[in-house]
TORKOL-4160 file (C-alpha; in steps of 0.2 Angstrom, whole numbers, padded with zeros to 4 digits, m for minus):
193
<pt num="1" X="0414" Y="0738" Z="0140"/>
<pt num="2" X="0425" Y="0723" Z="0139"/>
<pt num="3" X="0432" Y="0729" Z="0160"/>
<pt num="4" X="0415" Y="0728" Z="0167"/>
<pt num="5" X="0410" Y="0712" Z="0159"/>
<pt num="6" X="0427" Y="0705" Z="0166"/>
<pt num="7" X="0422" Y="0715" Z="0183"/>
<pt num="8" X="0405" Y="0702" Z="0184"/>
<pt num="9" X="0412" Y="0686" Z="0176"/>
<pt num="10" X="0428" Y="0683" Z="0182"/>
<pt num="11" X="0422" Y="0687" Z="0201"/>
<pt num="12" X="0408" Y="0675" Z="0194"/>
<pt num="13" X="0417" Y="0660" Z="0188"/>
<pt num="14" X="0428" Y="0661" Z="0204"/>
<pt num="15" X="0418" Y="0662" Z="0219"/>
<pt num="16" X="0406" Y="0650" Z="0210"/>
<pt num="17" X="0420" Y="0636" Z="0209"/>
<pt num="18" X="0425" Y="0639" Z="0225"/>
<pt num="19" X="0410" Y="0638" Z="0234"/>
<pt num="20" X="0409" Y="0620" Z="0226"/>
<pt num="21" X="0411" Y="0610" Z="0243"/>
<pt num="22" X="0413" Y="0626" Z="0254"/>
<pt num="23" X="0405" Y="0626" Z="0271"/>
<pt num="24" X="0391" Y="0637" Z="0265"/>
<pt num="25" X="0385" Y="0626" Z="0252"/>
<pt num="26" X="0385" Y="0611" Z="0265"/>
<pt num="27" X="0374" Y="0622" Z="0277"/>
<pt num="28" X="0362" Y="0625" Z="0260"/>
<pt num="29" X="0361" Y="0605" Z="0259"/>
<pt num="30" X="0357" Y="0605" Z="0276"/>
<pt num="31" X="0345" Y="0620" Z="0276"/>
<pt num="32" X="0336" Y="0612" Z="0260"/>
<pt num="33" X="0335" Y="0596" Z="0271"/>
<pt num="34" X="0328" Y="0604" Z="0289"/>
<pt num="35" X="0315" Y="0615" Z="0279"/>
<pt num="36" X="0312" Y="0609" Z="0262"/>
<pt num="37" X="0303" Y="0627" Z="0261"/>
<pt num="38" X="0318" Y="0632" Z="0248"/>
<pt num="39" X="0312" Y="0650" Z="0241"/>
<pt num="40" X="0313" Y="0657" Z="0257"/>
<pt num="41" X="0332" Y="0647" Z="0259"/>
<pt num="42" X="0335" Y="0656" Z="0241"/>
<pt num="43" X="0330" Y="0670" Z="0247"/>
<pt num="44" X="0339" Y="0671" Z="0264"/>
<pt num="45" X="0355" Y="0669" Z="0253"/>
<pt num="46" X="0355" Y="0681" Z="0242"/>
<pt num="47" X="0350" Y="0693" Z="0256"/>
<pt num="48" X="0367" Y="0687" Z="0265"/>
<pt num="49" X="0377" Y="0687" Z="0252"/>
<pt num="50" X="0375" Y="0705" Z="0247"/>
<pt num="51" X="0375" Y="0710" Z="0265"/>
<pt num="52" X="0391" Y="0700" Z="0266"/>
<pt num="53" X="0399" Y="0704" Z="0249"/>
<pt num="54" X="0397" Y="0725" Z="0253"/>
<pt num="55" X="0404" Y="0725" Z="0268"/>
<pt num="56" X="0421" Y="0714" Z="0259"/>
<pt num="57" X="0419" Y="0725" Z="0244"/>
<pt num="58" X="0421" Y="0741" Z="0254"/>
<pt num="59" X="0435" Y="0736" Z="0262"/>
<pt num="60" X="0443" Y="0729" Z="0248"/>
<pt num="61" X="0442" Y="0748" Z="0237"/>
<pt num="62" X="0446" Y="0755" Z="0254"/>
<pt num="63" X="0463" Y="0746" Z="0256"/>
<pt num="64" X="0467" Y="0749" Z="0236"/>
<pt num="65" X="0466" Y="0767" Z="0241"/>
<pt num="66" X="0479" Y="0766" Z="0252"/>
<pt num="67" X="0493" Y="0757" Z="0244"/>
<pt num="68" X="0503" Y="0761" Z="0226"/>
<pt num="69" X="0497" Y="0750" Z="0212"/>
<pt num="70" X="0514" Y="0741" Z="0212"/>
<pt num="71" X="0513" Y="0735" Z="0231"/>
<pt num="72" X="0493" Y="0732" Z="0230"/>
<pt num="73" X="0498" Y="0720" Z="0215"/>
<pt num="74" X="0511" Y="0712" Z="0226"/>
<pt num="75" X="0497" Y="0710" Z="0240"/>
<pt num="76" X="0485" Y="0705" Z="0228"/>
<pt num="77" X="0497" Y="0692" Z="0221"/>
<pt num="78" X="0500" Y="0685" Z="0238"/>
<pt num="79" X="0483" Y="0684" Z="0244"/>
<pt num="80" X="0477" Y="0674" Z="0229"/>
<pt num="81" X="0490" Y="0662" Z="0232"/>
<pt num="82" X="0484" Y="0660" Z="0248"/>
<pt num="83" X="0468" Y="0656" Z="0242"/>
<pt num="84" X="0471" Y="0645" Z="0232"/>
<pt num="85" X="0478" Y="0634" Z="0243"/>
<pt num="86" X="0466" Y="0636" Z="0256"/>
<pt num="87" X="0453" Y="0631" Z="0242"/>
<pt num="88" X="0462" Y="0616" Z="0243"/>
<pt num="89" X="0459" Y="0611" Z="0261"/>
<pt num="90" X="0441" Y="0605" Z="0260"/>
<pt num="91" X="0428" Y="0611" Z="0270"/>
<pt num="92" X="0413" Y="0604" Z="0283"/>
<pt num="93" X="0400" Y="0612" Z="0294"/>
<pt num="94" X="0401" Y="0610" Z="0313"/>
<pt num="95" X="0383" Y="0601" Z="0320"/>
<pt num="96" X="0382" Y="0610" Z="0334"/>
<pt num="97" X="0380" Y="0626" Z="0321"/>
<pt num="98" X="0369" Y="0617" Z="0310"/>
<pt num="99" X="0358" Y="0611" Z="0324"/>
<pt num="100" X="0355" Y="0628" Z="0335"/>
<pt num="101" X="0350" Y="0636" Z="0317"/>
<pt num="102" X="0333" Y="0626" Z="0315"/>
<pt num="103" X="0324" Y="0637" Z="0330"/>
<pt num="104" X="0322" Y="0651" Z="0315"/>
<pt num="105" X="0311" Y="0649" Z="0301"/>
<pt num="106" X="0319" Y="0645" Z="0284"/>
<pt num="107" X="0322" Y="0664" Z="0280"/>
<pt num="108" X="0328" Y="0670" Z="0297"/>
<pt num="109" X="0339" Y="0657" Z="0301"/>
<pt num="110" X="0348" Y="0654" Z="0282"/>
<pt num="111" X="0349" Y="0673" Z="0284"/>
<pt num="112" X="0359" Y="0674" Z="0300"/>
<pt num="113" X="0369" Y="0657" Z="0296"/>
<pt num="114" X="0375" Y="0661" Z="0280"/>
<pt num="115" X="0379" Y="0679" Z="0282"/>
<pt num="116" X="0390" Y="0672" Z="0300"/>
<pt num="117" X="0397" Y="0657" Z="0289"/>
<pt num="118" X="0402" Y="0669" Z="0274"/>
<pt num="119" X="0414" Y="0679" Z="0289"/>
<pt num="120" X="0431" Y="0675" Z="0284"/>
<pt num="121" X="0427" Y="0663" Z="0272"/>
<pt num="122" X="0438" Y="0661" Z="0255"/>
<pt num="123" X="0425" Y="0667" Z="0245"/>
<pt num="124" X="0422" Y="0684" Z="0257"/>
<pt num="125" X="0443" Y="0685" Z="0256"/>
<pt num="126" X="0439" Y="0683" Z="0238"/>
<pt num="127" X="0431" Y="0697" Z="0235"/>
<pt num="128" X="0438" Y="0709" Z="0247"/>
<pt num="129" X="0453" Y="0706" Z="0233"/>
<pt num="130" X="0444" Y="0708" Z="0216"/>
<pt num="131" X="0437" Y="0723" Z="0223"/>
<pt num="132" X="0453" Y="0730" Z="0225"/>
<pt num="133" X="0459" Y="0723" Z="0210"/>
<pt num="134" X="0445" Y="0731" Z="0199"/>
<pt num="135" X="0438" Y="0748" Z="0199"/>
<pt num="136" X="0420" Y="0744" Z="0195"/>
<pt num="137" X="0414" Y="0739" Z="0213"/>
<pt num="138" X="0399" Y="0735" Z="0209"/>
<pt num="139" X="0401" Y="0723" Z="0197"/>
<pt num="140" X="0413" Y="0715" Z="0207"/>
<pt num="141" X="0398" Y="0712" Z="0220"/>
<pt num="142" X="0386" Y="0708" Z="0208"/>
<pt num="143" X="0397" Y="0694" Z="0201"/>
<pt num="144" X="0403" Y="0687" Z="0217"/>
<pt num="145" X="0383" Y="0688" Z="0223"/>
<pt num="146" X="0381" Y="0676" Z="0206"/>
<pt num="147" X="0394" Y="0665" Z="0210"/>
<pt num="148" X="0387" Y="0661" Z="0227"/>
<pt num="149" X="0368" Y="0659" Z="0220"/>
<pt num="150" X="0374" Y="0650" Z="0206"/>
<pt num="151" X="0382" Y="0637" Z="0216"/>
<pt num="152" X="0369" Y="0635" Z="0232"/>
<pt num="153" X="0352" Y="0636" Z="0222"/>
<pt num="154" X="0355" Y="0619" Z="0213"/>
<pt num="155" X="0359" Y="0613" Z="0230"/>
<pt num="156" X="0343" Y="0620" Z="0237"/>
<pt num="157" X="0332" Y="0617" Z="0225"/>
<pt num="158" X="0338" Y="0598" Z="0224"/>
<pt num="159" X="0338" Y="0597" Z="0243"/>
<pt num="160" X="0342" Y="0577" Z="0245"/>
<pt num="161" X="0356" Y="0579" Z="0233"/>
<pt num="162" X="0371" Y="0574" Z="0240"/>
<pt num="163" X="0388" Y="0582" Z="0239"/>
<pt num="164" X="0396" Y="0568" Z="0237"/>
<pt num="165" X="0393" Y="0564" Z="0222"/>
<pt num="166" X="0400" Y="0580" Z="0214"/>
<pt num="167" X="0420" Y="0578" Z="0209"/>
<pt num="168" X="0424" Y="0591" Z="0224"/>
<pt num="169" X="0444" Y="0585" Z="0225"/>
<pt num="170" X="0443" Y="0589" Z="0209"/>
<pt num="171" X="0434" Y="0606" Z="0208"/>
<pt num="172" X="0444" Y="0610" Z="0222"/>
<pt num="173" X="0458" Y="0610" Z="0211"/>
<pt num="174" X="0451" Y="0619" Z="0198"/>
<pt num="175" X="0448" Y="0634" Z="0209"/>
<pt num="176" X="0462" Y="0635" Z="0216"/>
<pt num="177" X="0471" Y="0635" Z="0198"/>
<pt num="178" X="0458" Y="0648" Z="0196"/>
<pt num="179" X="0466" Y="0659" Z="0210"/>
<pt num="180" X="0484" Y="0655" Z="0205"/>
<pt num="181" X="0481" Y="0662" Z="0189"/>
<pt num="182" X="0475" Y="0677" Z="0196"/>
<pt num="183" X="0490" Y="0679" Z="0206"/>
<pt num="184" X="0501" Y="0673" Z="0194"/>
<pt num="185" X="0493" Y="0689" Z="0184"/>
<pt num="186" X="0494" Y="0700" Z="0199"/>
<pt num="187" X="0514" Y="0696" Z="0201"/>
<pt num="188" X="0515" Y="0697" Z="0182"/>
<pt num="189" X="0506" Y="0717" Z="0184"/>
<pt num="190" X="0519" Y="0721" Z="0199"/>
<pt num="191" X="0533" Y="0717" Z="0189"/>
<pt num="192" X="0529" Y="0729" Z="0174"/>
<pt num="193" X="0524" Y="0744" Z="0184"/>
């Protein structure tokens, strides 16, 4: 019982701290702003995310399939290091991006921009690794779904909030310390095996 809880909150707590400041929650602000419509915005992310989120978490299992437990440790290790210091670098949205998405209606066009902005972002990265860390795949999605909701709804739903007034230097940091820890874990489990 105690793994699959770990398997939703931990992939919870970390993309939701990243995704403070992150490119996709700018392009929330901004959706929430161009539409002030914001269930379908709500709704357009969630759709996204799990799209997005699946398609990582496959390849994450995948790639722990094909390496020992010892290397995929060391991988891991690496990779979450990575992360947390590109958590670090802080994010902002192109406008020529932001203005070609507005031809769409709310759902459509938070649909499509979230699920492209998502690609390659620290948050997908992120969960391509806890899926290889952890055996219970959909947990890991379900988790890293939440973190992504859990920070973009407030965003939506307040719509001329402004990011700037959140502490993000220093939420920032606490994410990436979230990531280090994990690698620092990771390293610690490739040393024992």
């Amino acid at each position: 019982m105690f793994e699959y809880l770990e398997a939703l909150f931990v992939p919870t707590g970390i993309v939701a701290l990243a995704e403070i400041g992150d490119k996709t929650q700018l392009l929330a602000l901004l959706l929430a702003a161009r539409f002030r419509k914001p269930i379908p915005i709500i709704l357009g992310i969630l759709v996204a995310t799990v799209a997005n989120h699946l398609l990582a978490a496959v390849i994450g299992y995948q790639v722990a399939s094909f390496f020992s437990e010892s290397t995929l440790a060391w991988i891991l290790a690496i990779s979450f290091f990575a992360v947390a210091a590109w958590t670090l670098i802080p994010d902002k949205i192109d406008d020529d991006e932001a203005s070609q998405i507005k031809k769409f209606g709310p759902f459509v066009a938070t649909l499509i921009a979230f699920f492209i902005a998502e690609m390659g972002d620290k948050t997908q990265v992120a969960t391509v690794m806890l899926a290889a860390q952890y055996s219970h795949f959909w947990m890991v999605i379900t988790g890293t779904t939440l973190g992504i909701m859990i920070a973009n709804v407030p965003v939506v739903l307040a719509g001329n909030f402004s990011a700037e007034k959140l502490p993000l230097k220093f939420i920032r940091i606490l994410a990436a310390s979230a990531f280090a820890i994990l690698g620092l874990f990771a390293a610690y489990q490739a040393l024992t095996l």
